[in-house]
Structure formats: structure tokens, C-alpha cells
C-alpha positions in Angstrom: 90.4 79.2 76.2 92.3 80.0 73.4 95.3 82.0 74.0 95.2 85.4 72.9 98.2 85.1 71.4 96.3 83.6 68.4 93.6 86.2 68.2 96.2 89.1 67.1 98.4 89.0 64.5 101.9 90.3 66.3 103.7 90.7 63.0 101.2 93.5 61.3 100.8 95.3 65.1 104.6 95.3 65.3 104.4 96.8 61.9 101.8 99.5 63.2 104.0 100.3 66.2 107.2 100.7 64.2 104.9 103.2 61.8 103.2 105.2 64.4 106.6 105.8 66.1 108.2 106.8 62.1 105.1 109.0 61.8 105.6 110.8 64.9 109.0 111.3 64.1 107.9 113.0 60.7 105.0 115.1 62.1 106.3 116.2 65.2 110.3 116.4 64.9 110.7 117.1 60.8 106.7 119.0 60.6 108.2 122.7 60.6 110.2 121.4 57.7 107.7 119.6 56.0 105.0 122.4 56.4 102.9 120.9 59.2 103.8 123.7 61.6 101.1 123.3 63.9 100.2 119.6 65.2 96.5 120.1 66.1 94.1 117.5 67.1 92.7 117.4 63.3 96.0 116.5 62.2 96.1 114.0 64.9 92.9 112.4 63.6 94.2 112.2 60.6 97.4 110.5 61.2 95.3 108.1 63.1 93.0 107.5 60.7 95.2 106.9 57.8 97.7 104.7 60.3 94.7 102.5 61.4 93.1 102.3 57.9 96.8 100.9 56.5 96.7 98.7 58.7 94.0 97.5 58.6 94.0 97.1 55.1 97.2 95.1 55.2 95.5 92.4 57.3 92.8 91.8 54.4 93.3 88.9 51.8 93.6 90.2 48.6 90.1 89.9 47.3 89.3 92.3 50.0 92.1 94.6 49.2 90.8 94.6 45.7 87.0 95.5 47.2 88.4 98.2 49.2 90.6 99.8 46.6 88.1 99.8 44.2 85.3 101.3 46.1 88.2 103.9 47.8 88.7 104.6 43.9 84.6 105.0 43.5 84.4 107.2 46.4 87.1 109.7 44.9 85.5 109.5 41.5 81.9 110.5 43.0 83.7 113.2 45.2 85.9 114.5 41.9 82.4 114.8 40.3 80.7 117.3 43.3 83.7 119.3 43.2 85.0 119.6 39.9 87.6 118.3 37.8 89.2 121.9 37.4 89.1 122.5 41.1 90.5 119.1 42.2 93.3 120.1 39.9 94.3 123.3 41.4 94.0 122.0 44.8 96.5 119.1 43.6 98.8 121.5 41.8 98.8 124.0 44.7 99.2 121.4 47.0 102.6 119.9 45.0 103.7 123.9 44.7 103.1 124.4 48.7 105.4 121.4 49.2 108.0 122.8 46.8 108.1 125.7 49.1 105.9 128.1 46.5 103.9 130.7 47.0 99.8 130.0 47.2 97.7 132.4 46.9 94.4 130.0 48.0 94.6 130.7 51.5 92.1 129.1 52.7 93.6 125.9 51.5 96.7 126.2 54.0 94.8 123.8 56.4 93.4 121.1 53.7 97.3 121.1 52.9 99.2 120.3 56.6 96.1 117.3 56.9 97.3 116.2 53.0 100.9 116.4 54.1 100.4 114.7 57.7 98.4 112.0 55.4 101.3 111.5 53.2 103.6 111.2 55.7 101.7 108.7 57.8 101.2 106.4 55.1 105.3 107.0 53.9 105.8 106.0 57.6 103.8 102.5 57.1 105.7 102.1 53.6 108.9 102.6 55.2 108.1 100.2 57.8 107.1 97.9 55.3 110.9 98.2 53.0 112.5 98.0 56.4 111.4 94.6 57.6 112.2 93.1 54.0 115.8 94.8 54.7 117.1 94.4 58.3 119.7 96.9 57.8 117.7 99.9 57.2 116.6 99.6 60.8 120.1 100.1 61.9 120.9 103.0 59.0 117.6 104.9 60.4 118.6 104.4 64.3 122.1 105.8 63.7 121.2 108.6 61.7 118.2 109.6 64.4 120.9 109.6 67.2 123.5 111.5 65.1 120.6 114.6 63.8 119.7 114.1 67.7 123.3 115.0 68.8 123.4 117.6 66.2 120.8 119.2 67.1 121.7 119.2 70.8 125.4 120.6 70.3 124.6 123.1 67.7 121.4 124.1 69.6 118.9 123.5 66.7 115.4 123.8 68.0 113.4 120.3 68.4 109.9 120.2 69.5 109.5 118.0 73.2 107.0 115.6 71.2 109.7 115.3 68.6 112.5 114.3 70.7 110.0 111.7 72.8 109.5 110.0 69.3 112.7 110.1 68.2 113.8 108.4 71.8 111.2 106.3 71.6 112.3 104.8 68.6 115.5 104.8 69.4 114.6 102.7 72.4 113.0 100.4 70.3 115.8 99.9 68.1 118.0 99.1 71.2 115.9 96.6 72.4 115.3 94.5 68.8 119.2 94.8 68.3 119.7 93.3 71.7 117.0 91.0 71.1 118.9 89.4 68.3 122.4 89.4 69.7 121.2 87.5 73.0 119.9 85.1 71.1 117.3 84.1 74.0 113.7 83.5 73.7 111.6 81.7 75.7 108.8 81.4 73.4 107.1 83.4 70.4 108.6 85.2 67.9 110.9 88.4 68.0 108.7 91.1 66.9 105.8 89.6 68.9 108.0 90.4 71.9 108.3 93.7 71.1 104.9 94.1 70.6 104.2 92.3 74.1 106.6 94.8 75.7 104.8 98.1 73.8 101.9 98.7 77.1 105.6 99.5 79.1 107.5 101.3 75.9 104.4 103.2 75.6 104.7 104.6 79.1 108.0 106.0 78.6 106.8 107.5 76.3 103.8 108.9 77.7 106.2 109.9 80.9 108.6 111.9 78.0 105.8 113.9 76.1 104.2 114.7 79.4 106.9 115.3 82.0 107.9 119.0 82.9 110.7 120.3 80.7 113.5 123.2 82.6 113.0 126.5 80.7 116.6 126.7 80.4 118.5 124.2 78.3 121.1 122.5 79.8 124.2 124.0 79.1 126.5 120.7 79.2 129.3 122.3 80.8 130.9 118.5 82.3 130.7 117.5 78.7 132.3 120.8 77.4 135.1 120.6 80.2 135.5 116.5 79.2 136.0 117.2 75.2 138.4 120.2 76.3 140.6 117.7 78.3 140.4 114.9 75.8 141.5 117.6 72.7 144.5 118.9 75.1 145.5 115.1 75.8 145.4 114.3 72.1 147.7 116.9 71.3 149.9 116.5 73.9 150.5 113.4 72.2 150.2 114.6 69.0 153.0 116.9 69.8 155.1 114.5 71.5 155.2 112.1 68.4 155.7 115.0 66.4 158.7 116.7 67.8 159.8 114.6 70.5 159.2 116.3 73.3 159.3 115.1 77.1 156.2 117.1 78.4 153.4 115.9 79.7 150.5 118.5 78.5 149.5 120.9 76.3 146.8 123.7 75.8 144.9 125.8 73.2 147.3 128.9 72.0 144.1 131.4 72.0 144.9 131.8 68.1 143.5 130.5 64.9 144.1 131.1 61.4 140.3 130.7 60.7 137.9 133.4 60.3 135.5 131.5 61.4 132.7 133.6 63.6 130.9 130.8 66.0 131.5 128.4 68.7 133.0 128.8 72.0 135.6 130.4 73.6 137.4 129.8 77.0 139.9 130.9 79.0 143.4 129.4 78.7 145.9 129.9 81.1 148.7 128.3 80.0 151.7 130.6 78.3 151.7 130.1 74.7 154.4 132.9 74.3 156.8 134.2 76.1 158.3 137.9 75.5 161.3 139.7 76.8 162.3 143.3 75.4 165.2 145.2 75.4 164.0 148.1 77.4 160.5 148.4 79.5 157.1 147.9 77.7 155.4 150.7 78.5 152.5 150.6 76.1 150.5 147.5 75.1 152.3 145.2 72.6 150.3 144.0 69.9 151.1 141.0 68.3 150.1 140.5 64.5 149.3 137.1 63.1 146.7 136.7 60.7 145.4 139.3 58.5 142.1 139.2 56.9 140.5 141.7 54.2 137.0 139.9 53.0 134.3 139.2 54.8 131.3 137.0 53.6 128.9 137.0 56.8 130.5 134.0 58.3 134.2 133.8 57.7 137.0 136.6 57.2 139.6 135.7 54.5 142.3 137.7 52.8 142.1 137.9 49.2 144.6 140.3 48.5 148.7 139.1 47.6 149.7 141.5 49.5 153.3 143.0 49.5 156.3 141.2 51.6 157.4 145.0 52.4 153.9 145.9 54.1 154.8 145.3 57.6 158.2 147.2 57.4 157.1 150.1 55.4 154.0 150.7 57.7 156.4 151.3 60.4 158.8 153.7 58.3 155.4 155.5 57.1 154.9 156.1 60.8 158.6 157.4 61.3 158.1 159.8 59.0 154.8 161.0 59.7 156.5 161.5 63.7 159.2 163.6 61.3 157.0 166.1 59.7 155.5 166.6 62.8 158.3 167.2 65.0 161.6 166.2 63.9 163.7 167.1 66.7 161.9 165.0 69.1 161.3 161.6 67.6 162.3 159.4 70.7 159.4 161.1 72.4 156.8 159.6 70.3 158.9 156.3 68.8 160.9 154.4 71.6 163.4 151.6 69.4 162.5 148.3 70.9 164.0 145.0 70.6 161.7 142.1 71.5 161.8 138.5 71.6 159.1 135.9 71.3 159.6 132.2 71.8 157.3 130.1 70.9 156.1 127.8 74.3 152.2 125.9 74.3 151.2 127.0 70.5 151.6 125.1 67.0 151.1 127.4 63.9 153.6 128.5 61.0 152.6 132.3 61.8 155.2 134.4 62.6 153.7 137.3 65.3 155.2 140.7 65.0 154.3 143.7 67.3 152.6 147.0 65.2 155.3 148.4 63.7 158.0 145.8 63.0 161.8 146.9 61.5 163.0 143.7 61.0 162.8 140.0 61.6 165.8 137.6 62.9 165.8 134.1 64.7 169.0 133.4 66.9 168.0 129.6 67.2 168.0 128.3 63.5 167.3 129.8 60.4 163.2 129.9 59.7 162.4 129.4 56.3 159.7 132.3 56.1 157.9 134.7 53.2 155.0 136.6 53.1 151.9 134.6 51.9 149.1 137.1 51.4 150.4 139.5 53.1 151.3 137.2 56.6 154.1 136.5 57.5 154.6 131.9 57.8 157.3 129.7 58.4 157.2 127.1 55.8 156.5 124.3 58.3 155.2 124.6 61.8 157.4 126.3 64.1 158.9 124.0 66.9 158.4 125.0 70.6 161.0 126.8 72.3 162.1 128.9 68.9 163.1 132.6 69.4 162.0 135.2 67.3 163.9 138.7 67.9 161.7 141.3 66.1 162.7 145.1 66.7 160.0 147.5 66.5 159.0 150.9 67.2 157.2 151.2 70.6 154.6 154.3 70.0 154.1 156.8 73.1 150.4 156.2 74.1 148.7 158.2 77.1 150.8 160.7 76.9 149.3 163.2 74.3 151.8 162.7 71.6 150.1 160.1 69.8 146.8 161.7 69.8 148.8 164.8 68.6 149.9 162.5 65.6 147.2 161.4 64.9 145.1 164.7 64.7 147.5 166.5 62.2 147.7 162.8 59.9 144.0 163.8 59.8 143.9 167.4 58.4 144.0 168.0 54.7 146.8 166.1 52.9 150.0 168.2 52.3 152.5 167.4 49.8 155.5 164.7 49.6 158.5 166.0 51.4 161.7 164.2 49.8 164.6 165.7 52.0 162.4 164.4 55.2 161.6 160.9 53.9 165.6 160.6 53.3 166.1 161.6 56.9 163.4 159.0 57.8 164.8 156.0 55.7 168.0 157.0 57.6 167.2 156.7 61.2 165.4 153.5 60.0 168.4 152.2 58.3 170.0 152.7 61.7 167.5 150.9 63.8 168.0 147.5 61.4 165.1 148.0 58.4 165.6 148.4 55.0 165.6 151.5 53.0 162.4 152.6 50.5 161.3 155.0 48.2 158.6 157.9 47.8 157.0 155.4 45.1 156.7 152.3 47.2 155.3 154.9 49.5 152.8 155.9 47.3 151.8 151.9 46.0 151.9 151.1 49.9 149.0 153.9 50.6 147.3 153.1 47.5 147.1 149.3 48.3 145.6 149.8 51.9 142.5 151.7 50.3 142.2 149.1 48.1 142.7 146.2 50.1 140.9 147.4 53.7 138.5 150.0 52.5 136.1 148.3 50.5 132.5 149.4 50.1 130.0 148.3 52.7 126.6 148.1 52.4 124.4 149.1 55.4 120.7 148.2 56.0 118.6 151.7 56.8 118.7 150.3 60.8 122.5 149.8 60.9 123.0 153.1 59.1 120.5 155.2 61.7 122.6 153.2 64.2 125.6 154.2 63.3 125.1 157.9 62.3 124.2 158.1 66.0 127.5 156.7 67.5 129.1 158.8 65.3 126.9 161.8 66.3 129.4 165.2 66.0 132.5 163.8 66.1 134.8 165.2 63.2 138.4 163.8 62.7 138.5 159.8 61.7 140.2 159.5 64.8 137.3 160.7 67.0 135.1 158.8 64.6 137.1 155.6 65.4 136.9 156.3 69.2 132.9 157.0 69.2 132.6 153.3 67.4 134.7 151.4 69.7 133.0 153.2 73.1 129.7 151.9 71.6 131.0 148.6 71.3 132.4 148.5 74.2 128.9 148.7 76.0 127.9 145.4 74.4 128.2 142.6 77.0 131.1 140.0 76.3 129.7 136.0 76.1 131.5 133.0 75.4 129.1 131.1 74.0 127.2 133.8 72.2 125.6 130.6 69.8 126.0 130.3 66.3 125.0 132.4 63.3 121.4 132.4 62.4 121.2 131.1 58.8 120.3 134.2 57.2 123.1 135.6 58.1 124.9 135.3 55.2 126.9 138.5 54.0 127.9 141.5 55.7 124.9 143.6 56.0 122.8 140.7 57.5 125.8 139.9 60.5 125.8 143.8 61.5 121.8 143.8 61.5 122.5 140.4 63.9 125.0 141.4 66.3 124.0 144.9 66.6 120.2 144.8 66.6 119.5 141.6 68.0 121.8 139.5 69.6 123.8 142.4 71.2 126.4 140.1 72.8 129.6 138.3 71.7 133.5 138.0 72.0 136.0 139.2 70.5 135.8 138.7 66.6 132.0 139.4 66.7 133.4 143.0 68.1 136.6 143.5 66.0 134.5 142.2 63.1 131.8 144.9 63.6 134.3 147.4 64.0 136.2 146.6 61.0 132.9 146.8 58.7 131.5 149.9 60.6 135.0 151.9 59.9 134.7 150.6 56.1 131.1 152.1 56.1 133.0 155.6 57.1 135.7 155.6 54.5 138.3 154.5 57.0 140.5 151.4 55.6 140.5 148.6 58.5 140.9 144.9 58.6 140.9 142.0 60.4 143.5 140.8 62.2 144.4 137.8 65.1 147.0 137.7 67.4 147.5 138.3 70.7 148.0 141.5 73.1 150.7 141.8 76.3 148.6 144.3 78.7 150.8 147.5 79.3 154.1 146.9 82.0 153.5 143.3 81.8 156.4 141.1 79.8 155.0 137.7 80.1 151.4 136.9 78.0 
């Protein structure tokens, strides 16, 4: 009997296997991208067809390649006839402006074009296949690059089809097993491929077992592996810092704070002290710390594209002396309470310099930082070593008990004019508490520079707009205004791992239409990124800031 063995040609079937697997992969994982949204049984057929007829054909000597691709060229000729020349034409030049992502107006053509395109990509499949045997290393290239878009798409949770992923696996398998093929050197008889081909009835059960096995309706959410990478970052810089600086301990943990403006990802708790803060008297009101500012906003990412002024910070909390002055001069301790505090730096690296609301003045008692103001932010010139002090004294503002909101209401009436004789009394009290003195004209640039810089023109869609009017509903000062916005916001539920952006979102208008109409969830700079734009869209300058926050009567964050 003769063996069977002889009767098939293993290296053309391992060609066929290697190009139905490709073509799968095309179809099925890249056929939303390619056009070929739906995988019906015609396109089946067709890939089948064209796969076997390849094949086929590439298993005839060439006099009957010559036959076939003659009479193939007949058979269009004759069919080019029936139809038309003119209407072959369009359907070719439709078909090449479909794939270019162009609009067609022959509708009824939409099918003709996914069985063209699953066609195409069947027979690119078998001409791959073909390049890649001639070049060994293209089977590597492809296997690596399938595992990494795999990976991809699993940590960034880009949507796959099941039959997509079986492929993709599938070939990946394959790959495995020819690589380990070659490295053990061991065969007992036949050729390589022809025991890949002779191990396909078994591959092709897994595979069966993948496209036809139950899938969860939740995706896994990967939290061991999450957990593992958060270790393995913490360990790395742990040493990182160790190397760096020299220091003795044994572990290290994210600060909670970035200089990005990044919107996406994840976010965790962290319970490790990153600062530590001691004041001069009791905290009695939240303290705010101020690290990063931002002023622009493209959909994605906050930047700050304004210099800014190094006498910002300092003169913000002098404007607010003064407004506590015209309001009620003989009792400014009730509203402002003098505060020293001091920040040292514990489980963090940045070159930021944080700074409560309100700062007088900056010191360090430990060494002398090298710091300026770099778009408006305050930054060491190199990263600031753990354990350094900052002593910051600032004005401490008396929220909860009705003063503020006093303040706050009269800053909102109609503007009344300059008073010099006040301001002079106000750059003297602020003298006395450590800050430097400044005039009615840097007052002036300072007011004119926060309009500028934080109340920039945003454009609303009609939805966002209804939306908003409705928060806003009757209330009058920009206070009230402010209060409405942040209640609503409030009622969104907090996630951590909200997902990322869609990729339309791409300016301001489309991330407000996101977050506030259809995903309806996030953490904190999807909220204070909302709120910023939202205050912009009601004349109120606002901007984007990260830091952190010490809850009320607490010392230690």
C-alpha cells in the first residue's frame, strides 16, 4: 500500500494552513477595519473558494497554470462584455474609493464590495504565506507583532471579535510549535512542515474548542496582574531612589501627583505619606496644596500655555487681604487666620514646590532650593530630595462660618472703584505677615491676566448647553452658580478605572458631551476638568490645578 504520505503534497497543505489561519486573522480580527463588518456565510464561501482555488492552482505545472489563467482571463473578458465596460469601471472605481474610506453612493454594491475585499484578502493571505516561507524571519516579525496588538488590545480594552482572537491564537500556536520544532532539532522522520501539517486534525480542535466555547459577559478585569505591575513599579523605584540619593529604605510608593494632564488610565489608593505637614497654629479649614497649574485643554491633556507671573501666587493672597479690608477692616483675623506651615517632602519625587491657597512667602530651613516660577509653577531646579522642609506662611480663610460666603457675595456685586488708602493698609499688614509689598497696577495686570489666562471661550454642543442651563437653573451670583455645578457633579459616581477616551474625543466640546452624556462616571480630573470648562462656559475664569488636599483638623496627609 502506498503510504499516504506520498499521495499529499505536505509542503503546499502547510502552505494552505498557514493561509487560512492569515486569512482568518484578516477577516475576522482586522474586518471592521478593512470594511468587512459582517462575516456571513457568503463571505465564508468566498474565502474558501478563493483559498482552495490558490491552492489548488499552485499545485499545477506550469502549462496548466498557463491553461487556467488564460481561460480565468476569457471568463472575465465574456463577463466584461454582458455587463459593460462602463459599468465594470464604476464598480472597480467605487470599489478602490470604498477602500479609501469614500463615500458611495451605489448602495446596493456595499455587499459585492465586503465579498471583493474578503477575496483580496484571502488571496494577500496565500501571497504572504508564500514571501514568508522564502524568508524565515517574517514568521517571527508577524508572531511578535500579533502577540504585541493582542496585549494591546487587552490592556487598553480595544474591542476584538471571539473568532478574531481564536485565529490570532491559533497562529500564534502555530508559530510556537515550528520555532520549537527547529530549536529541538529532533525528527524522527519527514520533514518540518509536514509535521505541522500531520499535527493540524489536533491544532484544529483548539481551535474549534476557542471559536465555540462560551465566553463570560464580563471581561476579565486583571486585577493580580494590575496589583503585580503596581509592586514591580514601587520596587523599581525604591531602587531607583536608593541609587539616586542614597537612601537606606527599603520601599517606596506612588505620591498621588503628576505633572501630566493626562485624562485616562487608572487610579488607586495609596497609603503611604508622601507629605508630611505641621502648622503653627490648628488647621481648622481644609489645606489645599497647589502644584501644577494648567490653563489649555485639548480633549485629552491639560497644559499651561501661559508665562505666567512669579508674583501670582503672592499677590492672589494680598488681593484677598484686601478684598477682607473693604469689607470689614476692623475684623480681618475673623476671616484671615496667619498660618505658618511646613511641608517635608517623605515618599514623592517631583521638582514642584506645593503651596496652600493663599501663600505669603516661601523659605526652606534645610538648604537653600534653587526655585522660580516656570509658567506660572513654582519648581526646584532639580528634584527635591526626601526629607526637605518647606515652611510656607499663608492665610488660612474662615470657612463654615458665614464670613467667607459673606466675602464672597459682596466680591460679586457690581465693581466699585480702586481704594488707594485701603490697599496701603493691606500691603501693610502683608508686609508684616512676611510678603512683599505691590502696587494698584500690578493689581490691575494680576486681574487682567486671570481673564486672559483661565477664562477662555468654550464652545458647548446644544446637549451640554441645555444641560448646563439646567444646573444652573435660578441661581444668580457666580458663587451660587459655582455651587449648583459642583452639586451636579457631585452626583456622578466616582470610578477608578473609568477606561480611556473614546477616539473622537478630541477637543473640549466632544470630552463634556463624553463624560457628561454618556459615560457619566470618573475620578477626579474627569470632575475638576468638567468643572473647569463648565465655569469657562459661564464667564467665570477657572483652571486646572494638581496637588493634594489635608481634610479639615487633620495635620498629617
Amino acid at each position: 500500500m502506498m503510504d499516504i504520505r506520498q499521495k499529499l503534497d505536505e509542503e503546499k497543505l502547510y502552505r494552505l494552513l498557514y493561509a487560512i489561519v492569515s486569512s482568518g486573522i484578516g477577516v475576522f480580527a482586522l474586518g471592521k477595519y478593512l470594511g468587512i463588518l459582517e462575516v456571513a456565510a457568503p463571505q465564508m464561501a468566498v474565502l474558501v473558494v478563493t483559498l482552495l482555488s490558490l491552492s489548488l492552482l499552485d499545485q499545477m505545472p506550469r502549462k496548466g497554470k498557463a491553461l487556467v489563467l488564460a481561460a480565468l482571463v476569457i471568463l472575465i473578458g465574456v463577463f466584461t462584455f454582458l455587463v459593460g465596460m462602463r459599468q465594470v469601471g464604476l464598480f472597480l472605481r467605487t470599489y478602490v474609493d470604498w477602500c479609501l474610506g469614500g463615500h458611495v453612493e451605489q448602495e446596493e454594491w456595499r455587499a459585492a464590495y465586503r465579498l471583493m475585499q474578503t477575496a483580496v484578502v484571502s488571496a494577500s493571505a496565500y501571497c504572504l504565506e508564500i514571501m514568508v516561507e522564502k524568508i524565515p524571519i517574517l514568521r517571527t516579525v508577524l508572531a511578535c507583532s500579533t502577540a504585541f496588538i493582542l496585549a494591546f488590545c487587552l490592556f487598553w480594552k480595544v474591542d476584538l471579535t471571539k473568532a478574531g482572537v481564536a485565529f490570532s491564537l491559533f497562529f500564534l500556536l502555530l508559530s510556537s510549535l515550528e520555532f520549537l520544532q527547529v530549536r529541538w532539532g529532533k525528527r524522527r522522520g519527514g520533514s518540518l512542515r509536514g509535521q505541522i501539517v500531520w499535527l493540524s486534525p489536533f491544532l484544529l480542535l483548539y481551535l474549534a474548542a476557542l471559536l465555540f466555547a462560551p465566553a463570560p459577559d464580563k471581561p476579565f478585569d486583571w486585577q493580580f496582574a494590575k496589583n503585580l505591575y503596581t509592586k514591580a513599579v514601587e520596587a523599581f523605584r525604591t531602587v531607583s531612589w536608593n541609587l539616586s540619593f542614597g537612601q537606606g529604605d527599603d520601599d517606596f510608593a506612588y505620591g498621588g501627583f503628576s505633572d501630566s494632564g493626562w485624562l485616562g488610565g487608572i487610579v488607586g489608593p495609596n497609603e503611604r505619606e508622601v507629605l508630611e505637614l505641621s502648622a503653627s497654629n490648628s488647621l481648622l479649614t481644609n489645606v489645599y496644596l497647589v502644584g501644577s497649574i494648567s490653563d489649555s485643554f485639548d480633549g485629552r491633556q491639560w497644559t499651561q500655555e501661559a508665562q505666567g507671573n512669579e508674583e501670582d501666587r503672592f499677590l492672589d493672597a494680598l488681593e484677598t487681604l484686601y478684598a477682607v479690608e473693604r469689607l470689614d477692616g476692623d475684623y480681618v483675623r475673623d476671616y484671615l487666620r496667619d498660618t505658618e506651615l511646613t511641608i517635608q517632602y517623605d515618599w514623592i519625587r517631583t521638582d514642584y514646590l506645593f503651596t496652600p491657597q493663599k501663600a505669603i512667602r516661601v523659605t526652606s530651613p534645610d538648604l537653600t532650593l534653587d526655585w522660580d516660577f516656570e509658567a506660572g509653577n513654582l519648581r526646584s531646579s532639580k528634584r527635591i530630595p526626601k526629607g526637605t522642609r518647606l515652611k510656607v506662611r499663608y492665610y488660612q480663610m474662615n470657612q463654615g462660618s458665614g464670613l467667607l460666603e459673606r466675602l464672597l457675595a459682596e466680591a460679586g456685586k457690581e465693581e466699585v472703584r480702586e481704594d488707594a488708602a485701603l490697599w496701603e493698609e493691606a500691603n501693610r499688614i502683608f508686609s508684616l505677615d512676611g510678603g512683599a509689598p505691590f502696587s494698584l497696577e500690578d493689581l490691575e495686570e494680576h486681574r487682567k491676566a486671570v481673564y486672559e489666562d483661565y477664562g477662555k471661550e468654550v464652545a458647548l454642543s446644544p446637549q451640554v448647553e441645555e444641560y448646563l442651563a439646567e444646573v444652573v437653573g435660578d441661581a444668580q451670583t457666580e458663587v451660587q452658580k459655582l455651587e449648583a455645578l459642583e452639586a451636579a457633579l457631585c452626583s456622578y459616581p466616582y470610578a477608578a478605572d473609568p477606561g480611556p477616551l473614546p477616539d473622537q474625543v478630541q477637543d473640549e466640546s466632544a470630552f463634556l458631551d463624553y463624560f457628561l452624556l454618556t459615560k457619566r462616571e470618573g475620578y477626579c480630573t474627569h470632575f475638576a476638568t468638567s468643572f473647569v470648562l463648565l465655569a469657562r462656559a459661564l464667564g467665570i475664569p477657572a483652571r486646572y490645578v494638581q496637588g493634594f488636599c489635608v481634610p479639615m483638623g487633620q495635620e498629617k496627609e
